[in-house]
C-alpha positions as CSV (number, residue, x, y, z in Angstrom):
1,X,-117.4,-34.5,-179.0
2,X,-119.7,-36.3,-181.5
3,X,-121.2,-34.0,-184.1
4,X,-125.1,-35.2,-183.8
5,X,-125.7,-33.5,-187.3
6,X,-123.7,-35.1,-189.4
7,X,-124.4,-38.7,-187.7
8,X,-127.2,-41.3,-187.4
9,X,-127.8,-43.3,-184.6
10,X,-126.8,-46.9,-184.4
11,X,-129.2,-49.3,-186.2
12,X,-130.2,-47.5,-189.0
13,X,-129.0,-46.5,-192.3
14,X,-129.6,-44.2,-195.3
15,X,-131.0,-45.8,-198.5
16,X,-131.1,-44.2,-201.8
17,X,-130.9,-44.7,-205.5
18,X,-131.3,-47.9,-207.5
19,X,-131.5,-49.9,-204.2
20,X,-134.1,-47.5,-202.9
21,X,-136.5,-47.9,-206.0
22,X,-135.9,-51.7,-206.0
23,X,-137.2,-51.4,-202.2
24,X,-140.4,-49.4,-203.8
25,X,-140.5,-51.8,-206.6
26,X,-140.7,-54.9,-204.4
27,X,-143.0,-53.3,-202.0
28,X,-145.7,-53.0,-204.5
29,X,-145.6,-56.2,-206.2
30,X,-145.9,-57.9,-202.7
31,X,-149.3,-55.7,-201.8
32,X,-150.4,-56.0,-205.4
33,X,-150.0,-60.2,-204.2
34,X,-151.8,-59.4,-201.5
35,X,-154.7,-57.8,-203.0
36,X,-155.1,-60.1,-205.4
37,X,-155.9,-62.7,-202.6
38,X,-158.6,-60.5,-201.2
39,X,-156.2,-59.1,-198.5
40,X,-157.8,-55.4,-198.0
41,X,-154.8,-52.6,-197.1
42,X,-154.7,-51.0,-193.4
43,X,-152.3,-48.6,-192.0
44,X,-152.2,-48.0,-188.6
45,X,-150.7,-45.1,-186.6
46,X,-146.6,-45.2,-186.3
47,X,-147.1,-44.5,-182.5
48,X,-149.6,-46.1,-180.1
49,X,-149.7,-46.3,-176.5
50,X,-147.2,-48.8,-175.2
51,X,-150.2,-51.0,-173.5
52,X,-150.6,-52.0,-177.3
53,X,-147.7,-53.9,-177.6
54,X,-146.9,-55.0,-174.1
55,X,-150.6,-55.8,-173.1
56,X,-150.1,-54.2,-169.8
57,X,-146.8,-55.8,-168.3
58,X,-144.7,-53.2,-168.4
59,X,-142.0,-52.3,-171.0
60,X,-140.0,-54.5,-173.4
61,X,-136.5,-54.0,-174.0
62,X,-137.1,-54.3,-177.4
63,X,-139.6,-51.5,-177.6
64,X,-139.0,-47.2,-178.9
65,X,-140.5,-45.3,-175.9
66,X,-141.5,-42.1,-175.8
67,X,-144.0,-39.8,-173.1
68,X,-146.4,-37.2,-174.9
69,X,-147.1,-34.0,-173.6
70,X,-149.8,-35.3,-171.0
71,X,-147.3,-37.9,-169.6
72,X,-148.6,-41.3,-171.6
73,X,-146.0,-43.6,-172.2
74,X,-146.3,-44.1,-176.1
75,X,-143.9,-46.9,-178.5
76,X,-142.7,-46.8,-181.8
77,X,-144.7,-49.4,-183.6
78,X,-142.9,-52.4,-183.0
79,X,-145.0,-55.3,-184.9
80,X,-148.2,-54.8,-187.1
81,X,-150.1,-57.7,-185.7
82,X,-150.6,-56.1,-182.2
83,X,-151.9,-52.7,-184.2
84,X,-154.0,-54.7,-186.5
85,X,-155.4,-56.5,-183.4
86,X,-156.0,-53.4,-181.5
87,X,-158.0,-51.8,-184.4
88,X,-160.6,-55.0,-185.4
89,X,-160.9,-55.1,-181.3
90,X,-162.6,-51.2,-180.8
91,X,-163.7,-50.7,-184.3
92,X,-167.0,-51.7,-183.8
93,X,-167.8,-51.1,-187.1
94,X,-166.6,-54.1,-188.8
95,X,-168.8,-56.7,-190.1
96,X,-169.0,-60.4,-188.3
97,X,-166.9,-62.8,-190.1
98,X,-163.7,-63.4,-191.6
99,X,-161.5,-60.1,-192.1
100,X,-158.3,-60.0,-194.2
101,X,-155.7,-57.3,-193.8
102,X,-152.6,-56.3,-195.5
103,X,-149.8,-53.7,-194.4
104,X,-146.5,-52.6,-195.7
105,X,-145.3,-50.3,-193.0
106,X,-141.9,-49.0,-191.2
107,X,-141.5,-50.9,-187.7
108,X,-138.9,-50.0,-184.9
109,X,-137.2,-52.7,-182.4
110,X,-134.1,-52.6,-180.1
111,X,-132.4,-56.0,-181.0
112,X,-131.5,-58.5,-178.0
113,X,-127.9,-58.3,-178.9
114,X,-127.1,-55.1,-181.3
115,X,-124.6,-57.2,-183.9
116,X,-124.9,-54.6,-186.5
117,X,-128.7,-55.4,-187.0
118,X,-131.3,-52.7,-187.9
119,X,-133.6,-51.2,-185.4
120,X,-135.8,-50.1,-188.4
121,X,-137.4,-52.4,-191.0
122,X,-139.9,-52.0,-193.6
123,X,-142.4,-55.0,-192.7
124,X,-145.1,-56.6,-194.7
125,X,-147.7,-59.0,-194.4
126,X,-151.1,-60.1,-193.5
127,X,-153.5,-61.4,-190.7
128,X,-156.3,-63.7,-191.7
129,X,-158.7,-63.5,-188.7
130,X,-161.9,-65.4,-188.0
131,X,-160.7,-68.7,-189.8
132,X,-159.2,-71.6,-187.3
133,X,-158.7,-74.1,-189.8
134,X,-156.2,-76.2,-191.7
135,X,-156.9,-74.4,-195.3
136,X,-155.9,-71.4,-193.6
137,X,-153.0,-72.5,-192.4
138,X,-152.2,-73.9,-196.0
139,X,-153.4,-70.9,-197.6
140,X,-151.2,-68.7,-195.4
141,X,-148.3,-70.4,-196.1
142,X,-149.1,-70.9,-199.9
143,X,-149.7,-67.3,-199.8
144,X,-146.0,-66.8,-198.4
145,X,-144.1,-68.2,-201.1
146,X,-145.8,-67.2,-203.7
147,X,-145.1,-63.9,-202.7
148,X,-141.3,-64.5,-202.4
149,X,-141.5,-66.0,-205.9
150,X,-143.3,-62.6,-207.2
151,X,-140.1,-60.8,-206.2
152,X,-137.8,-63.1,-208.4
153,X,-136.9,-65.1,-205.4
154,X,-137.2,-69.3,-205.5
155,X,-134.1,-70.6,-203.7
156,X,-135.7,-70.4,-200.7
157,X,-136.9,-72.8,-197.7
158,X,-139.9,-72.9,-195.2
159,X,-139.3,-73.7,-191.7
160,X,-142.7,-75.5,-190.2
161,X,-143.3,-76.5,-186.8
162,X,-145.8,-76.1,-184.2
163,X,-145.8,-74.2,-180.7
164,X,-148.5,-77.0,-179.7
165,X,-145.8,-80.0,-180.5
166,X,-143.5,-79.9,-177.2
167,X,-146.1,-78.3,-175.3
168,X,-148.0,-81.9,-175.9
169,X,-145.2,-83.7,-175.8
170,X,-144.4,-82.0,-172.5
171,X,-147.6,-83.2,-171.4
172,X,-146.9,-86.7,-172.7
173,X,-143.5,-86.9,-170.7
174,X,-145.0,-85.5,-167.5
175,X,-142.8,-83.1,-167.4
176,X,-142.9,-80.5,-164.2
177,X,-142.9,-77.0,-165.1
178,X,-140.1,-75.9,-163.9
179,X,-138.6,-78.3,-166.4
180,X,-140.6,-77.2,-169.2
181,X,-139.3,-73.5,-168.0
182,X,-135.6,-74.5,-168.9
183,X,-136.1,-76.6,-172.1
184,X,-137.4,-73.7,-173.6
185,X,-135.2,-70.9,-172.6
186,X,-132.6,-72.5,-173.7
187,X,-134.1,-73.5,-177.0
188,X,-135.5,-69.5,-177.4
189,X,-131.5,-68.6,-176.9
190,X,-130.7,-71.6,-179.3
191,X,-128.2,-72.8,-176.5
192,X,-128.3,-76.4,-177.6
193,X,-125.0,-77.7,-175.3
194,X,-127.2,-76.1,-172.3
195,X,-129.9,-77.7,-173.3
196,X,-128.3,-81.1,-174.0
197,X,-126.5,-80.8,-170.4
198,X,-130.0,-80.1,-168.7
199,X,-131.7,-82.7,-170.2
200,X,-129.4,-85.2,-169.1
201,X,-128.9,-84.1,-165.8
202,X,-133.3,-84.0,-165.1
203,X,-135.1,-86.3,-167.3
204,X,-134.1,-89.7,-168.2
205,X,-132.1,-90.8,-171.0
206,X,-134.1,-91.9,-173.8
207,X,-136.1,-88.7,-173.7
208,X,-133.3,-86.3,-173.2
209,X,-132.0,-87.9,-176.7
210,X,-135.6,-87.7,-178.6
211,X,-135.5,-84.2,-177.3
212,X,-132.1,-83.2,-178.4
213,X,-132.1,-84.7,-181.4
214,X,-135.5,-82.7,-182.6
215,X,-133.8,-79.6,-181.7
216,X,-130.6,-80.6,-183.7
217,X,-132.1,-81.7,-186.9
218,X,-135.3,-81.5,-189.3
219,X,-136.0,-82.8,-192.7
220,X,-139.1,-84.0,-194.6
221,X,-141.8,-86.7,-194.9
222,X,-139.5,-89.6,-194.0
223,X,-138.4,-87.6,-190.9
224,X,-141.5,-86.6,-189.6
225,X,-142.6,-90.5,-190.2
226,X,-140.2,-91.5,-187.7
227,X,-141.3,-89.1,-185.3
228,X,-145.0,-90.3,-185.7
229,X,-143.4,-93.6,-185.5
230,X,-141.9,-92.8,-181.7
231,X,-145.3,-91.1,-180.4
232,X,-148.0,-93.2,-181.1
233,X,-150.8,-92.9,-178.8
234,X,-149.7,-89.7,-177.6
235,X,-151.2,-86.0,-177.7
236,X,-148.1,-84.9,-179.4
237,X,-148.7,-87.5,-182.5
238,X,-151.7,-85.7,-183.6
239,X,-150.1,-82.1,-184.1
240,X,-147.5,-84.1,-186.2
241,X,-150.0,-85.6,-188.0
242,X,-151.8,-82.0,-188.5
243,X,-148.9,-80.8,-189.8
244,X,-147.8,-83.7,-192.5
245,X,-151.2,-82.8,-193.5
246,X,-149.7,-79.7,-194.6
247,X,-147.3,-80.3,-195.7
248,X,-148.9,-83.1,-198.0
249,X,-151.4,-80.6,-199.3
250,X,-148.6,-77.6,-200.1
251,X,-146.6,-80.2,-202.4
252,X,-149.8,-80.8,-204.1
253,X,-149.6,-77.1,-204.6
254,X,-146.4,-77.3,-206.1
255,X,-144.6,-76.5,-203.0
256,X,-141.9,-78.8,-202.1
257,X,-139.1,-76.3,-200.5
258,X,-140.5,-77.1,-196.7
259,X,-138.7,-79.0,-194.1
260,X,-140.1,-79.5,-190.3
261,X,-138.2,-77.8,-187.8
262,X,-139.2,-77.8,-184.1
263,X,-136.4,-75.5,-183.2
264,X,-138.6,-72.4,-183.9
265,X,-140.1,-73.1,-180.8
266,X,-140.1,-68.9,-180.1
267,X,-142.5,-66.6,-178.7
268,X,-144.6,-69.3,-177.0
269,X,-146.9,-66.8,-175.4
270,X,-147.6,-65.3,-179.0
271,X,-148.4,-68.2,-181.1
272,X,-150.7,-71.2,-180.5
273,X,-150.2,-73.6,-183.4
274,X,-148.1,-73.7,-186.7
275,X,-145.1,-71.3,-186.8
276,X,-143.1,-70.8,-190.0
277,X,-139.8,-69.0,-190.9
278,X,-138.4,-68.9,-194.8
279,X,-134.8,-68.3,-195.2
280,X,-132.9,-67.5,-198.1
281,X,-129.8,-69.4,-199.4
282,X,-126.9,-67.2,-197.9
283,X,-129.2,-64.9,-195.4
284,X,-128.7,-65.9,-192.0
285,X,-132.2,-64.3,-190.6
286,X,-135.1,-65.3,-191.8
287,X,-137.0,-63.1,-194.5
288,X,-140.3,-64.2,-193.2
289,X,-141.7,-65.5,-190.0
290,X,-145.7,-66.2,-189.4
291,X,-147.8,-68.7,-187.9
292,X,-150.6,-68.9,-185.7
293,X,-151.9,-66.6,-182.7
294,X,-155.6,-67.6,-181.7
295,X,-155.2,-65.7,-178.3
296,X,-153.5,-62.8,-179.4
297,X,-157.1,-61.3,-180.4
298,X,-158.5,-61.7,-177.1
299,X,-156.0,-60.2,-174.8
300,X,-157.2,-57.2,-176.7
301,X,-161.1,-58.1,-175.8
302,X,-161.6,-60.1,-179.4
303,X,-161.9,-63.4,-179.1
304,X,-161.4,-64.4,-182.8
305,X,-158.3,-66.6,-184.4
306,X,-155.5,-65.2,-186.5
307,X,-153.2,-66.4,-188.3
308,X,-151.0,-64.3,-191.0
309,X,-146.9,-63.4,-191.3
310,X,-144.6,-60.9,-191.9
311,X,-141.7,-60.0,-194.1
312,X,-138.7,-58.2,-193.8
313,X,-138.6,-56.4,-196.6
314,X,-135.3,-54.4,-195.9
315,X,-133.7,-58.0,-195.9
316,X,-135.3,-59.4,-199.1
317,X,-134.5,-55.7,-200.7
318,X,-130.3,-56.0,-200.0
319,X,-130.7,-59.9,-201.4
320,X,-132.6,-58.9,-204.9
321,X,-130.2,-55.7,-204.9
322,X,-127.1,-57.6,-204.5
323,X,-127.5,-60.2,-207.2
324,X,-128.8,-58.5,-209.6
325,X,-132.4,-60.3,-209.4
326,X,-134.4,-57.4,-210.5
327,X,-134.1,-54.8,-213.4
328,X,-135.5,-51.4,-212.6
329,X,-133.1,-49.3,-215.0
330,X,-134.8,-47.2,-217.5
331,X,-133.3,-45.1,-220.0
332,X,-131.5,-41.9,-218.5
333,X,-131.0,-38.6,-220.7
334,X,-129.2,-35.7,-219.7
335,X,-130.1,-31.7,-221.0
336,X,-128.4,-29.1,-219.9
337,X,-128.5,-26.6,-223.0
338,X,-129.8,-22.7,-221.4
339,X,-130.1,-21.6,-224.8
340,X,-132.6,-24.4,-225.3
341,X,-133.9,-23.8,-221.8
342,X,-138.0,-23.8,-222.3
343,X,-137.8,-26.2,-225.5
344,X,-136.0,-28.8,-223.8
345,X,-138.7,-28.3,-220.6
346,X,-141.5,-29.0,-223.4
347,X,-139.8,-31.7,-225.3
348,X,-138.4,-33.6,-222.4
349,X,-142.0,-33.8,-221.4
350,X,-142.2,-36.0,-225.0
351,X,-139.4,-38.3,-224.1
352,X,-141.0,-39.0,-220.6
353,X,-143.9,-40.9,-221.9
354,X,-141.4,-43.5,-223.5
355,X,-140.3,-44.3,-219.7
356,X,-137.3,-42.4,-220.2
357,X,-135.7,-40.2,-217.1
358,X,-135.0,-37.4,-218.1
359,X,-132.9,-34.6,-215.6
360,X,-132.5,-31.2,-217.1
361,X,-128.9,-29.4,-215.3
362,X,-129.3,-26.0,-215.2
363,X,-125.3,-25.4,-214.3
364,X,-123.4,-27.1,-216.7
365,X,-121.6,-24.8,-219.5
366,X,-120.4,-26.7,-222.1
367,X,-120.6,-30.4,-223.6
368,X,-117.6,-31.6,-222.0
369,X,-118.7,-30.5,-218.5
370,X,-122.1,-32.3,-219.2
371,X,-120.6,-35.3,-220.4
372,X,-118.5,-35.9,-217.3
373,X,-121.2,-35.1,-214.8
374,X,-123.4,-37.7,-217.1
375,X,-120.6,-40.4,-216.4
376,X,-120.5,-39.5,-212.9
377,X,-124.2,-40.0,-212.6
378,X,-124.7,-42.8,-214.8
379,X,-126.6,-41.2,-217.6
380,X,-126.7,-42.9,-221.1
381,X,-127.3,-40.0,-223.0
382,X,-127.2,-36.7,-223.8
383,X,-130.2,-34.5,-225.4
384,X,-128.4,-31.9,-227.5
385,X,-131.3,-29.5,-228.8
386,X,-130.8,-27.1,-231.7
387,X,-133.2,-25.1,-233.8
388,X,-134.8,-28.0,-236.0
389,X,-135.2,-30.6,-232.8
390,X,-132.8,-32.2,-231.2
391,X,-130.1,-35.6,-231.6
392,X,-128.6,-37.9,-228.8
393,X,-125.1,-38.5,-227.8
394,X,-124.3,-41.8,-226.3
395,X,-122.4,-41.4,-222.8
396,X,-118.7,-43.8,-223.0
C-alpha cells in the first residue's frame, strides 16, 4: 500500500536550492519589466468558483475541482486571464479607459495527455485591456521578448499567426461548417496526415494543398508574400496583410527572431486576432503563448478588448538553470565555534552586509567535522573566531 506521506502526487515536484532562488530571481526581473511598462501588479484569489473559468458550461477536464462547505463547486486557478477578467468586470471601481495588469502567480491544470508534464506552473504575464489596435498588438509582443531577453535568454523564436486568418479564408472557400469543424480539430490535435486525408477526400484539390501546406510550414516576409500573392481580393489577404504589418514594425524594433505560423490555430473560442507562442532552442513547449481575446471580457459582462500573454516560468526556470545562464552564487561562510557562540551571532551580522551567507551550525565539534559538513553543503569558507577577531579558511 502506497505510503501518502512520504509521496507527492503525479505532476508536481519539489524545488529547492540554487534552482529555487534562480526561479525567485527570474520572477522579479520579469515584474520589475513589467512595471517598468506601466503594467500595475494584481493577485487574485488561488480558488474561485468554477463558473470563472468554464463560463457556465460545465467542467473542463483540465480544471482542480473542489466543493466548499456550502456545496459550491470551486477550481484551482487554472489561467490568470479569466481571474483578471472576472475582477475589471464587478469591480466597479475602476476608472474608464485603458487598464494594465501584471501577475506572477501559481496556476493548476490537468494536462490532456499526462506525459510527465506539470500540473502546477508558476505563470506570468499581462493583459492590456481597453486598446484594439495594431500598436498594442506590437507593443505586446515587443513587450514579450524583451522580457525573455531580461532573463539572459536570446535564442529564442516568436510564433505569429492569427485566429481570424482560416476563419476568413474559410469564408473565402465557402466552406460548410461541418468542414470547418474537422479542419480544426485536427489541426488543435496537430494530426496533420488526418488532416491531409480529409482535405482531400471533401474539398477540391488545389485548396486541400494551400491548406496543407500552411499547416506544414512557416517562414518570413518572402513566405508570407506568397501567400498574399495566392489570396488577393479575398477577406483572408487583409489579416495577412495586418500581420506583415507587424511584423515589419517589430524588425524596426530590432526584432527579427519571428516567423508566421498558422498552425497555432488553438483555442479558437478564446482568441479573436493575433496569437503568439515563443519557443526556446531545445524546449519542446512553448515558454510563452499570448495573443488576442476581445470577447473574452464580455462573456464576463465587460465588453472591452484584451490582449496580453503568459509565461511559463517553471519552463524558462529549468532552461536558465540548466545552462548555466544566470549567476545567483554569493559568497557562503560557515561558523560553528560554541565558544564563540554570541560573537560570531554579532559579527556574522558584519559579514552579511557584504552579501555574504553566512549559516552558523550549532552541532558541529571540531574543525574537521565542520569542514566536511562545509564540503557537503557547498560552503567556501570557514569563519574561525578567536579572542582578537576572527580569520577564514578556504573550503578544498
Amino acid at each position: 500500500m502506497k505510503n501518502y506521506k512520504l509521496h507527492i502526487s503525479d505532476g508536481f515536484k519539489d524545488i529547492y536550492g540554487t534552482e529555487m532562488l534562480i526561479k525567485k530571481e527570474l520572477e522579479n526581473r520579469v515584474l520589475n519589466v513589467f512595471n517598468s511598462y506601466g503594467y500595475e501588479l494584481i493577485k487574485t484569489p488561488g480558488l474561485e468558483y468554477m463558473d470563472v473559468y468554464t463560463l457556465g458550461k460545465g467542467q473542463k477536464p483540465e480544471l482542480y475541482t473542489l466543493i466548499n462547505r456550502q456545496g459550491e463547486v470551486l477550481s484551482l486557478r487554472s489561467d490568470m486571464t479569466s481571474s483578471v477578467a472576472r475582477f475589471v468586470s464587478t469591480n466597479k471601481k475602476l476608472k474608464a479607459g485603458v487598464k494594465k495588469y501584471c501577475y506572477s502567480a501559481d496556476t493548476y491544470r490537468y494536462p490532456r495527455l499526462y506525459q510527465g508534464k506539470n500540473h502546477q506552473f508558476l505563470q506570468a504575464g499581462v493583459e492590456l485591456i481597453g486598446d484594439d489596435s495594431i500598436e498594442a498588438d506590437i507593443t505586446t509582443i515587443y513587450l514579450a521578448s524583451t522580457v525573455l531577453k531580461k532573463c539572459n535568454i536570446n535564442n529564442f523564436t516568436i510564433n505569429l499567426g492569427s485566429s481570424l486568418f482560416l476563419k476568413t479564408l474559410f469564408d473565402d472557400f465557402k466552406f460548410s461548417d461541418e468542414i470547418q469543424k474537422n479542419i480544426i480539430e485536427a489541426i488543435e490535435h496537430k494530426d496533420y496526415v488526418l488532416l491531409s486525408q480529409y482535405l482531400n477526400s471533401n474539398v477540391d484539390r488545389e485548396k486541400a494543398e494551400f491548406i496543407t501546406e500552411l499547416m506544414m510550414r512557416g517562414g518570413k516576409l518572402k513566405y508570407i508574400d506568397k501567400q498574399m500573392n495566392v489570396l488577393k481580393d479575398t477577406k483572408a489577404y487583409d489579416v495577412l496583410k495586418y500581420l506583415k504589418n507587424i511584423y515589419l514594425t517589430l524588425n524596426e524594433l530590432g526584432v527579427d527572431n519571428i516567423i508566421f505560423d498558422f498552425s497555432i490555430f488553438s483555442y479558437q473560442e478564446y482568441y479573436t486576432g493575433i496569437i503568439f507562442k515563443i519557443y526556446i532552442d531545445s524546449v519542446t513547449k512553448e515558454v510563452v503563448y499570448g495573443g488576442r481575446c476581445d470577447k473574452l471580457f464580455k462573456e464576463y459582462g465587460e465588453d472591452t478588448p484584451n490582449v496580453g500573454f503568459g509565461m511559463d516560468l517553471d519552463l524558462i526556470t529549468d532552461y536558465v538553470y540548466k545552462n548555466d545562464l544566470i549567476d545567483v552564487k554569493t559568497k557562503k561562510y560557515l561558523s560553528y565555534q560554541k565558544e564563540f557562540f554570541t560573537k560570531a551571532l554579532l559579527n556574522n551580522e558584519e559579514l552579511r552586509k557584504d552579501n555574504i551567507i553566512v549559516s552558523h551550525v550549532n552541532n558541529l565539534d571540531n574543525f574537521d567535522m565542520a569542514l566536511n559538513y562545509a564540503k557537503d553543503h557547498k560552503f567556501d569558507y570557514i569563519v574561525l573566531y578567536n579572542e582578537n577577531g576572527y580569520e577564514l579558511k578556504e573550503v578544498k
